[in-house]
MMTF fields as JSON, N, C-alpha, C and O atoms, coordinates in Angstrom:
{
  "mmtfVersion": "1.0.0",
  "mmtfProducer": "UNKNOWN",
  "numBonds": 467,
  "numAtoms": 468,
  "numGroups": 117,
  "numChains": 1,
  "numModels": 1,
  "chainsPerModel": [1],
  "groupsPerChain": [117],
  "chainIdList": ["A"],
  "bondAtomList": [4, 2, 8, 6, 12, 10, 16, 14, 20, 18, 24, 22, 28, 26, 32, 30, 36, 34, 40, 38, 44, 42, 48, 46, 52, 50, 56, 54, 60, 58, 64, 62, 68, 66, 72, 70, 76, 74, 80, 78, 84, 82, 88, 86, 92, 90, 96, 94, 100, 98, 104, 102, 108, 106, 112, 110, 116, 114, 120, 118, 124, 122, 128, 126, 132, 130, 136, 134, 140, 138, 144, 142, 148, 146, 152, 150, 156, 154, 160, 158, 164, 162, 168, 166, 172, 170, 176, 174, 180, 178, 184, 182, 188, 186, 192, 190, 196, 194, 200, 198, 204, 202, 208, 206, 212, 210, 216, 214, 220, 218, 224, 222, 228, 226, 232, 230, 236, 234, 240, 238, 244, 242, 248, 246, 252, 250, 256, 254, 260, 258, 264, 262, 268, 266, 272, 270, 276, 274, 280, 278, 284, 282, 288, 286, 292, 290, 296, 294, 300, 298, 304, 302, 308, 306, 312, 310, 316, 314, 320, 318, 324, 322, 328, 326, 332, 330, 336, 334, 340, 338, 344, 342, 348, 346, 352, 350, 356, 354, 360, 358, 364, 362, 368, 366, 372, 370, 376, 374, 380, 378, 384, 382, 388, 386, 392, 390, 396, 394, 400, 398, 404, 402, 408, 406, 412, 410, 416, 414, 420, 418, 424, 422, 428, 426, 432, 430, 436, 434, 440, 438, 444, 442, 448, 446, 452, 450, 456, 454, 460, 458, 464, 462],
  "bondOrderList": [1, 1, 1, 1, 1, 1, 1, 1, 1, 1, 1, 1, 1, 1, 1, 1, 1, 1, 1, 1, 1, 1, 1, 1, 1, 1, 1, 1, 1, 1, 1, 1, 1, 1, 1, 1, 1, 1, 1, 1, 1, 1, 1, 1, 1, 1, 1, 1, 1, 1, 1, 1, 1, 1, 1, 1, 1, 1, 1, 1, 1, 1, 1, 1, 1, 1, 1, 1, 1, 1, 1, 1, 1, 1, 1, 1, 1, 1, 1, 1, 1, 1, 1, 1, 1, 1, 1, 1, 1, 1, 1, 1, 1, 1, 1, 1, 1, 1, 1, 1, 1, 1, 1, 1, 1, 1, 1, 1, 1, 1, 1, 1, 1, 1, 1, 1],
  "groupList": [{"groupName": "UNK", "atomNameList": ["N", "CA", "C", "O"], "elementList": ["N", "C", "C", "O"], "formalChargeList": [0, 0, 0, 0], "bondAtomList": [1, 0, 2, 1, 3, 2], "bondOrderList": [1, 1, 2], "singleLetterCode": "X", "chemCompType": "L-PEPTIDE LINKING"}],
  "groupTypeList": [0, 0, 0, 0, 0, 0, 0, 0, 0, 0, 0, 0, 0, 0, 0, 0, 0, 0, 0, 0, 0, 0, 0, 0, 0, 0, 0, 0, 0, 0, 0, 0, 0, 0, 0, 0, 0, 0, 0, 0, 0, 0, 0, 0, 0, 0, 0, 0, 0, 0, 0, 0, 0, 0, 0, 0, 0, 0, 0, 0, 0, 0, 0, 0, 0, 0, 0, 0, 0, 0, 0, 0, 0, 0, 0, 0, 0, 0, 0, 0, 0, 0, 0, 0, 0, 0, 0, 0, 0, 0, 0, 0, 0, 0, 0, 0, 0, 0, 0, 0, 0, 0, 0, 0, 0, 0, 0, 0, 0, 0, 0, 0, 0, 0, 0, 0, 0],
  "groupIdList": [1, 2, 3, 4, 5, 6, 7, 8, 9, 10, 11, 12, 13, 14, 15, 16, 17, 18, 19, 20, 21, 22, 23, 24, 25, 26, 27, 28, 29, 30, 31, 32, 33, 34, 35, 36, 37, 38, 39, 40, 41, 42, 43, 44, 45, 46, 47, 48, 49, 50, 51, 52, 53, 54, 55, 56, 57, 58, 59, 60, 61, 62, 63, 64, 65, 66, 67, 68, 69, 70, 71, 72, 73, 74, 75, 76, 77, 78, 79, 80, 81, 82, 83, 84, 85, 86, 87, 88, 89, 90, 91, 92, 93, 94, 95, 96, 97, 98, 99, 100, 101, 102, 103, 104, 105, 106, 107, 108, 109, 110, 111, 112, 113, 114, 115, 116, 117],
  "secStructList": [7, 7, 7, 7, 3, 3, 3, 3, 2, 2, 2, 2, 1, 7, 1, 1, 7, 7, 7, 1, 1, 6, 6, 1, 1, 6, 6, 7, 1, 1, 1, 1, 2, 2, 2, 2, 0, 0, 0, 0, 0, 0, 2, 2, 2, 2, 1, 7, 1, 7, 3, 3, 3, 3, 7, 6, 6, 7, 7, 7, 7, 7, 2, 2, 2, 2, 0, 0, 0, 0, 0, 2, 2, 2, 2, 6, 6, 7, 7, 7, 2, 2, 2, 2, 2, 2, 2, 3, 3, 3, 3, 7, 1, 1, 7, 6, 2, 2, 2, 2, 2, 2, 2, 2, 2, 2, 2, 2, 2, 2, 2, 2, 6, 6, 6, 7, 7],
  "xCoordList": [140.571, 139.512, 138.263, 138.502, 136.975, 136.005, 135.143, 134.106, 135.161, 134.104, 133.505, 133.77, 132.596, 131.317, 130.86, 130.699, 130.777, 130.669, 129.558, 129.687, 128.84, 127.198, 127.367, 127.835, 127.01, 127.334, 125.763, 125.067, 125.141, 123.716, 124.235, 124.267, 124.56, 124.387, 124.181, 124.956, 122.676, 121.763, 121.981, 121.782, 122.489, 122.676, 124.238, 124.453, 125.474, 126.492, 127.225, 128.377, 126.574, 127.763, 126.457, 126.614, 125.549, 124.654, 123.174, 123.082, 122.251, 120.674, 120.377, 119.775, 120.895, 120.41, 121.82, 122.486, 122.621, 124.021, 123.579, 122.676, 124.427, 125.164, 126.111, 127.208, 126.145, 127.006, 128.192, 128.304, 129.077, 130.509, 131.613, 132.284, 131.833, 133.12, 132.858, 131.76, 134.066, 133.978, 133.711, 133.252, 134.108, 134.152, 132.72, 132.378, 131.713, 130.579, 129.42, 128.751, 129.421, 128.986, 128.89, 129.375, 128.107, 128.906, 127.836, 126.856, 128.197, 127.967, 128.276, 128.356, 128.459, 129.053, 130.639, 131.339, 130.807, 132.479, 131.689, 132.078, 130.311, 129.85, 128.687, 128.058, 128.491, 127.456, 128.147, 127.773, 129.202, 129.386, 130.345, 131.285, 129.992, 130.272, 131.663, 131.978, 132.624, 134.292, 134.642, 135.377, 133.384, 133.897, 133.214, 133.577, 132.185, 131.695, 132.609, 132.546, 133.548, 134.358, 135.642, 136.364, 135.827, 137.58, 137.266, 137.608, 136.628, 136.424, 135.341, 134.878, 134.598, 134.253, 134.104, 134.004, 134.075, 134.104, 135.197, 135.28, 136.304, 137.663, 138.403, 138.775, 138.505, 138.32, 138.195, 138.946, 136.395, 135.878, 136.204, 136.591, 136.191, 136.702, 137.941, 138.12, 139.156, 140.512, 140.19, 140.967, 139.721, 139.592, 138.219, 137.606, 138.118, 137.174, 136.798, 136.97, 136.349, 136.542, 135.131, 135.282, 133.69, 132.823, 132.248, 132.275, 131.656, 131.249, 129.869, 129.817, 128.618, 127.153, 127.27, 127.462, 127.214, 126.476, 124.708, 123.912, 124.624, 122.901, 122.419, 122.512, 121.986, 121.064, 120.192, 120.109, 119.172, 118.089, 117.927, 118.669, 116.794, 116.276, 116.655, 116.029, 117.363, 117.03, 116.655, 116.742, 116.067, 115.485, 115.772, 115.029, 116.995, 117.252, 118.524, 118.87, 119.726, 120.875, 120.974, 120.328, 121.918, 122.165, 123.387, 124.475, 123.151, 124.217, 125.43, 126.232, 125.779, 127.189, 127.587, 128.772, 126.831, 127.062, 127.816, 128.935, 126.608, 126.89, 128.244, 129.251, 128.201, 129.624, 130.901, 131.663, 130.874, 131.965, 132.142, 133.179, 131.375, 131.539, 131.732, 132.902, 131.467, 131.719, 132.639, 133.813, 132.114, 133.038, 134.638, 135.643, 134.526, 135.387, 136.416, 137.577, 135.972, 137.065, 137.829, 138.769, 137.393, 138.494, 139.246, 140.385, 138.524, 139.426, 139.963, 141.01, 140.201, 140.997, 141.34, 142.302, 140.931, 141.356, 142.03, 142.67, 142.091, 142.967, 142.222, 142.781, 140.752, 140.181, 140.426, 140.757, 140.252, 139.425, 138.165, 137.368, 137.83, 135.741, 136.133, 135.497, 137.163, 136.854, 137.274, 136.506, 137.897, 137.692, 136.548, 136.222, 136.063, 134.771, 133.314, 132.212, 133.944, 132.765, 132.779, 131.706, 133.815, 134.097, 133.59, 133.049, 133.906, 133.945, 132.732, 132.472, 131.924, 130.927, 129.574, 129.637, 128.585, 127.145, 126.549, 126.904, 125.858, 125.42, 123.748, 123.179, 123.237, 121.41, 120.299, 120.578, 119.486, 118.271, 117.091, 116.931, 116.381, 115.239, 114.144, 113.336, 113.946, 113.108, 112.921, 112.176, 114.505, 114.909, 116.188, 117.144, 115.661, 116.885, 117.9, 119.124, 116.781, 117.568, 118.896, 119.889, 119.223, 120.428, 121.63, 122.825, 120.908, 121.869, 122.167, 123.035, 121.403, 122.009, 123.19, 124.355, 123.045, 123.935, 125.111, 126.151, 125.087, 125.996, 127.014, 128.201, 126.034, 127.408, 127.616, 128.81, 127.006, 126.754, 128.31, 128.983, 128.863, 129.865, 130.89, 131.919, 130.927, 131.874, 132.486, 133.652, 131.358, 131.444, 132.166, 133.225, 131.827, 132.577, 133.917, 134.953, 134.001, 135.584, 136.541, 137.717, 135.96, 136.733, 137.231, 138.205, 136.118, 136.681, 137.625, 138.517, 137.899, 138.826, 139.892, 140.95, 139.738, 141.319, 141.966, 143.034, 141.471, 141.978, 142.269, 142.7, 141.952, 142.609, 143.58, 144.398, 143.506, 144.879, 146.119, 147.159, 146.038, 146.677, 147.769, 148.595],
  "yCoordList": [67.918, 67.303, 67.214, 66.618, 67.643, 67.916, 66.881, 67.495, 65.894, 65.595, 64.521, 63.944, 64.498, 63.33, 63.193, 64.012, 62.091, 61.363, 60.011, 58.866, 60.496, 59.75, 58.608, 59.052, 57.123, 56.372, 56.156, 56.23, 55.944, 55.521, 54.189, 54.374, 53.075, 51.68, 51.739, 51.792, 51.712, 51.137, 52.233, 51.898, 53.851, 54.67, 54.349, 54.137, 54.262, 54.465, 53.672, 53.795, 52.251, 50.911, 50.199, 50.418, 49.58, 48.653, 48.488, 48.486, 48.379, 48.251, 47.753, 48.2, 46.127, 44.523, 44.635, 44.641, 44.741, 44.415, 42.623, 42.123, 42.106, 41.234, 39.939, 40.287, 38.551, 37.904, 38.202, 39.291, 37.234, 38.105, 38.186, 39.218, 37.523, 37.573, 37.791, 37.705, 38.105, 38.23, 37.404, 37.64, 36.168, 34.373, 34.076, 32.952, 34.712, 34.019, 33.398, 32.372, 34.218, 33.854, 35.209, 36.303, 34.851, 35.403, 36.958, 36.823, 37.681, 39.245, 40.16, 41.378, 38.769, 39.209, 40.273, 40.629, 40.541, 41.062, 42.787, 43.573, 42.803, 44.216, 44.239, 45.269, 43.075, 43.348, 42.913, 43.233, 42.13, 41.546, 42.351, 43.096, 42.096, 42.656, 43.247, 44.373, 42.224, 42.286, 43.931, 44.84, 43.733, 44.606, 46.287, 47.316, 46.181, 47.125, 47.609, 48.828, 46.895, 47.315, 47.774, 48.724, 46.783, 47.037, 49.028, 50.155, 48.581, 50.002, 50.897, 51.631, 51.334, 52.42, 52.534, 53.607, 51.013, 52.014, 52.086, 52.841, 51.159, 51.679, 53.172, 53.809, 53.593, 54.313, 55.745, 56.693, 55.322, 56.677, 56.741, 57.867, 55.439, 55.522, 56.099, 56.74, 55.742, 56.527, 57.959, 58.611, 58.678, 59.785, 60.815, 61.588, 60.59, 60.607, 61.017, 59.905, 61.927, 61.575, 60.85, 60.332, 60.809, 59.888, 59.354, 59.811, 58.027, 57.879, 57.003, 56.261, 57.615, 57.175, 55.942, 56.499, 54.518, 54.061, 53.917, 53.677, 54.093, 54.082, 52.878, 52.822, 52.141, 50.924, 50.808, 49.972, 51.78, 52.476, 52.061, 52.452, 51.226, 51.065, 49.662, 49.022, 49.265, 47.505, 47.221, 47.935, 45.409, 45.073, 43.728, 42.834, 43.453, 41.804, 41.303, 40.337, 42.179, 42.106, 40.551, 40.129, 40.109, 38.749, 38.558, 39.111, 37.89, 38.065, 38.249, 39.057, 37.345, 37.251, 38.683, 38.951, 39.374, 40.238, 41.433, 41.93, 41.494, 42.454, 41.77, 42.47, 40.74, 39.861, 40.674, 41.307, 40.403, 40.819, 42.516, 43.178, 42.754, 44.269, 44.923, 45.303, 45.031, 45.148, 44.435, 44.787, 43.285, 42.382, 42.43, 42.622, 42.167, 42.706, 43.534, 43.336, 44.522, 45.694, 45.829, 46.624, 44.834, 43.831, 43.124, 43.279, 42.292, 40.941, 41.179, 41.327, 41.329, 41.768, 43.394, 43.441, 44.595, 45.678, 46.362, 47.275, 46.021, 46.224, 47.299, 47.936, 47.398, 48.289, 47.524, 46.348, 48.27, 47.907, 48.04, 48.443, 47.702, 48.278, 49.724, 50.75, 49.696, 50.949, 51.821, 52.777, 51.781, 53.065, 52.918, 53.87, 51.919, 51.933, 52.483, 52.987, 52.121, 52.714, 54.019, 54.612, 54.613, 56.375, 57.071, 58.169, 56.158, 56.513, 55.894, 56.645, 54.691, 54.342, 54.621, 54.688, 54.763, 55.258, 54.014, 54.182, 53.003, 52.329, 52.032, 51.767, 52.162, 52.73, 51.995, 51.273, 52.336, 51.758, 52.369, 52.58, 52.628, 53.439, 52.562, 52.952, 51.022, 50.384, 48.88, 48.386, 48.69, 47.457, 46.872, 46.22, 47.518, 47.544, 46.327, 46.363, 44.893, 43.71, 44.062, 43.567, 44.797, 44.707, 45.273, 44.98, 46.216, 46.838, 46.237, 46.772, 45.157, 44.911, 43.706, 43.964, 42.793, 41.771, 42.773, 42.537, 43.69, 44.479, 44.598, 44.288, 45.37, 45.243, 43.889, 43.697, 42.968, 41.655, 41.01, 40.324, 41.254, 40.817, 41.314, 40.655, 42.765, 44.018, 43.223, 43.221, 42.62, 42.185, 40.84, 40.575, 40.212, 38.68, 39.092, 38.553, 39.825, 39.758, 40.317, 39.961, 41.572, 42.0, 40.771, 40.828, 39.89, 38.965, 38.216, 37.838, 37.785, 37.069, 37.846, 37.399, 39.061, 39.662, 39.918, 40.531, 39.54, 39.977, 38.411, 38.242, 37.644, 35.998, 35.552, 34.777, 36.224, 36.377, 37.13, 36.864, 38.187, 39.142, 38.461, 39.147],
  "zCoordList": [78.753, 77.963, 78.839, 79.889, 78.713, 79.159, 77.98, 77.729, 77.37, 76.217, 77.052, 78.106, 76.143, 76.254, 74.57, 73.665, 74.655, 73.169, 73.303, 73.734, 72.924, 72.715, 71.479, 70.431, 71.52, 70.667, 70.307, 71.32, 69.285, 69.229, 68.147, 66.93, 68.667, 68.098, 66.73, 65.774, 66.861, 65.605, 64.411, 63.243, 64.828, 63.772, 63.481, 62.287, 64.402, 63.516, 63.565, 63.15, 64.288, 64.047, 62.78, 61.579, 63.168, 62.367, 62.908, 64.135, 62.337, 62.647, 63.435, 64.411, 63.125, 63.922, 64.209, 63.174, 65.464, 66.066, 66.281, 66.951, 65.58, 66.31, 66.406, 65.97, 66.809, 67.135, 68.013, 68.575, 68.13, 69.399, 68.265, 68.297, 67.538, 66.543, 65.133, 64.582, 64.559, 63.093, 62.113, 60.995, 62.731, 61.8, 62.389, 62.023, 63.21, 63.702, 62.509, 62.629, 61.521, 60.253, 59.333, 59.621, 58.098, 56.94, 57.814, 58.547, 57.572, 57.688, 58.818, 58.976, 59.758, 61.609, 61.523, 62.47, 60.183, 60.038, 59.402, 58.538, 60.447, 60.222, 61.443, 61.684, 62.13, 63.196, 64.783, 65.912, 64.367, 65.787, 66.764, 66.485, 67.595, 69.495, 69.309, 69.694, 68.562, 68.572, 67.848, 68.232, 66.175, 65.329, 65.67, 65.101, 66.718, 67.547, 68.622, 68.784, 69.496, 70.612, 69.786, 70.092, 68.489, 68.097, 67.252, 67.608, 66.307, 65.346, 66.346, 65.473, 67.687, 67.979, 69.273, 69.867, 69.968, 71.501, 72.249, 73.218, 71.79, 72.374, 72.422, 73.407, 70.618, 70.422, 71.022, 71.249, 71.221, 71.684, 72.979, 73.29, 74.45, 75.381, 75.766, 76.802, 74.522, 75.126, 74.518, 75.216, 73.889, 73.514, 73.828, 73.092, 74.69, 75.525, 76.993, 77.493, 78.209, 79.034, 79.73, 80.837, 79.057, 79.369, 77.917, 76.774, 78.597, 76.633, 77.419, 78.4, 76.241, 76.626, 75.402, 74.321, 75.265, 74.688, 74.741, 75.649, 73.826, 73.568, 72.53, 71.303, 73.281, 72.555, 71.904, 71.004, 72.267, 71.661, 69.825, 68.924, 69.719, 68.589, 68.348, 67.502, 68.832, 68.328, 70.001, 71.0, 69.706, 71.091, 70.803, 71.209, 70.001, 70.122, 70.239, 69.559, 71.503, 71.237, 72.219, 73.178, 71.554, 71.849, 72.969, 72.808, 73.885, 75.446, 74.825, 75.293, 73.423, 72.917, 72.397, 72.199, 72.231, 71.189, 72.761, 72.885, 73.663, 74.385, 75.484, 75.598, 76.062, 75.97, 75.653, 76.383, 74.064, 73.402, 73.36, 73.394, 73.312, 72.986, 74.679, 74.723, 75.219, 77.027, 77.585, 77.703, 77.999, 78.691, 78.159, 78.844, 76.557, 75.921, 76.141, 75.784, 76.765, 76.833, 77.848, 77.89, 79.033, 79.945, 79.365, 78.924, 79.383, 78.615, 77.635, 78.265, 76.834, 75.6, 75.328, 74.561, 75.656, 75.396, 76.043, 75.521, 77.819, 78.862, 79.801, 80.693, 79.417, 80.719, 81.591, 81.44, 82.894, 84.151, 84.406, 83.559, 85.651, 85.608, 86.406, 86.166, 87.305, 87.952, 86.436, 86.333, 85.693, 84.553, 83.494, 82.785, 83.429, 82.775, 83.896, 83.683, 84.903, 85.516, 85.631, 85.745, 85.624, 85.435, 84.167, 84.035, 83.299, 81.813, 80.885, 79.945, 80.932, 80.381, 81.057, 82.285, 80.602, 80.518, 79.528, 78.362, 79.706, 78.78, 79.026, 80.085, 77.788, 78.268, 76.975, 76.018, 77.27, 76.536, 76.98, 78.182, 76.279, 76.79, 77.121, 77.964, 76.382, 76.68, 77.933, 78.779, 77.073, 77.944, 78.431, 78.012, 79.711, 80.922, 80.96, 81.084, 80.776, 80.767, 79.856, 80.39, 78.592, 78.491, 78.95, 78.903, 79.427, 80.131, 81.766, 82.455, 82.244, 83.29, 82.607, 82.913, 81.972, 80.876, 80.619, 81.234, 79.92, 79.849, 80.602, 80.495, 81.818, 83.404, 83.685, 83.914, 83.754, 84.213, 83.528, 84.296, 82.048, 81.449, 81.651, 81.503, 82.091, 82.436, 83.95, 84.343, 84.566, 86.632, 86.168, 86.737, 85.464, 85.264, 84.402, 84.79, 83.479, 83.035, 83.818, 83.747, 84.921, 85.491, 87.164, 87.914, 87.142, 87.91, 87.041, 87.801, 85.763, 85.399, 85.539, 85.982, 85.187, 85.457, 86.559, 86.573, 87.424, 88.67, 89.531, 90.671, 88.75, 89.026, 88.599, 89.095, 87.264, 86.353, 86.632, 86.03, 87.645, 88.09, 88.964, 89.566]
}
């Protein structure tokens, strides 16, 4: 497997991403972090051998949202960071701040798991 699989957010999960869970309120069971990591980037990560998320086009993702959907895939989906760091690409063309939050949730869950260990 040689692939790379480009995610663009705002075109093929939802416009405005966000909240962290499904119960966060009424419409979050189509924008939030959980229903973004469970239905497409797990997914594309195991089937996959790099995967670009692209942020590009919204500019109001909320810490929870990116939290859940990253951090996420430690804590609850069973990555590690060293295979996300092999395997994820996560970007924005305008604003970096989320993408450092991004890793920032990826660096703290992978410290919980390794306390837990």
């Amino acid at each position: 497997m040689n692939s790379i699989r480009t995610i663009k957010v705002t075109e093929e999960f939802h416009e405005r991403p966000k909240g962290r869970y499904i119960t966060d309120a009424p419409g979050c069971e189509k924008t939030a972090g959980e229903v973004f990591r469970k239905n497409i980037l797990v997914d594309a990560l195991n089937d996959n051998d790099a995967v670009i998320v692209d942020l590009t086009g919204y500019n109001r993702y909320g810490r929870s949202f990116l939290d859940e959907a990253f951090g996420g895939l430690i804590a609850r989906a069973g990555f590690t960071k060293a295979e996300l760091d092999k395997k994820l690409t996560i970007k924005h063309d305008f604003v970096d701040l989320f993408i450092e939050i991004a890793h920032e949730r990826i660096e703290a869950a992978e410290g919980k798991r390794r306390t837990h260990e």
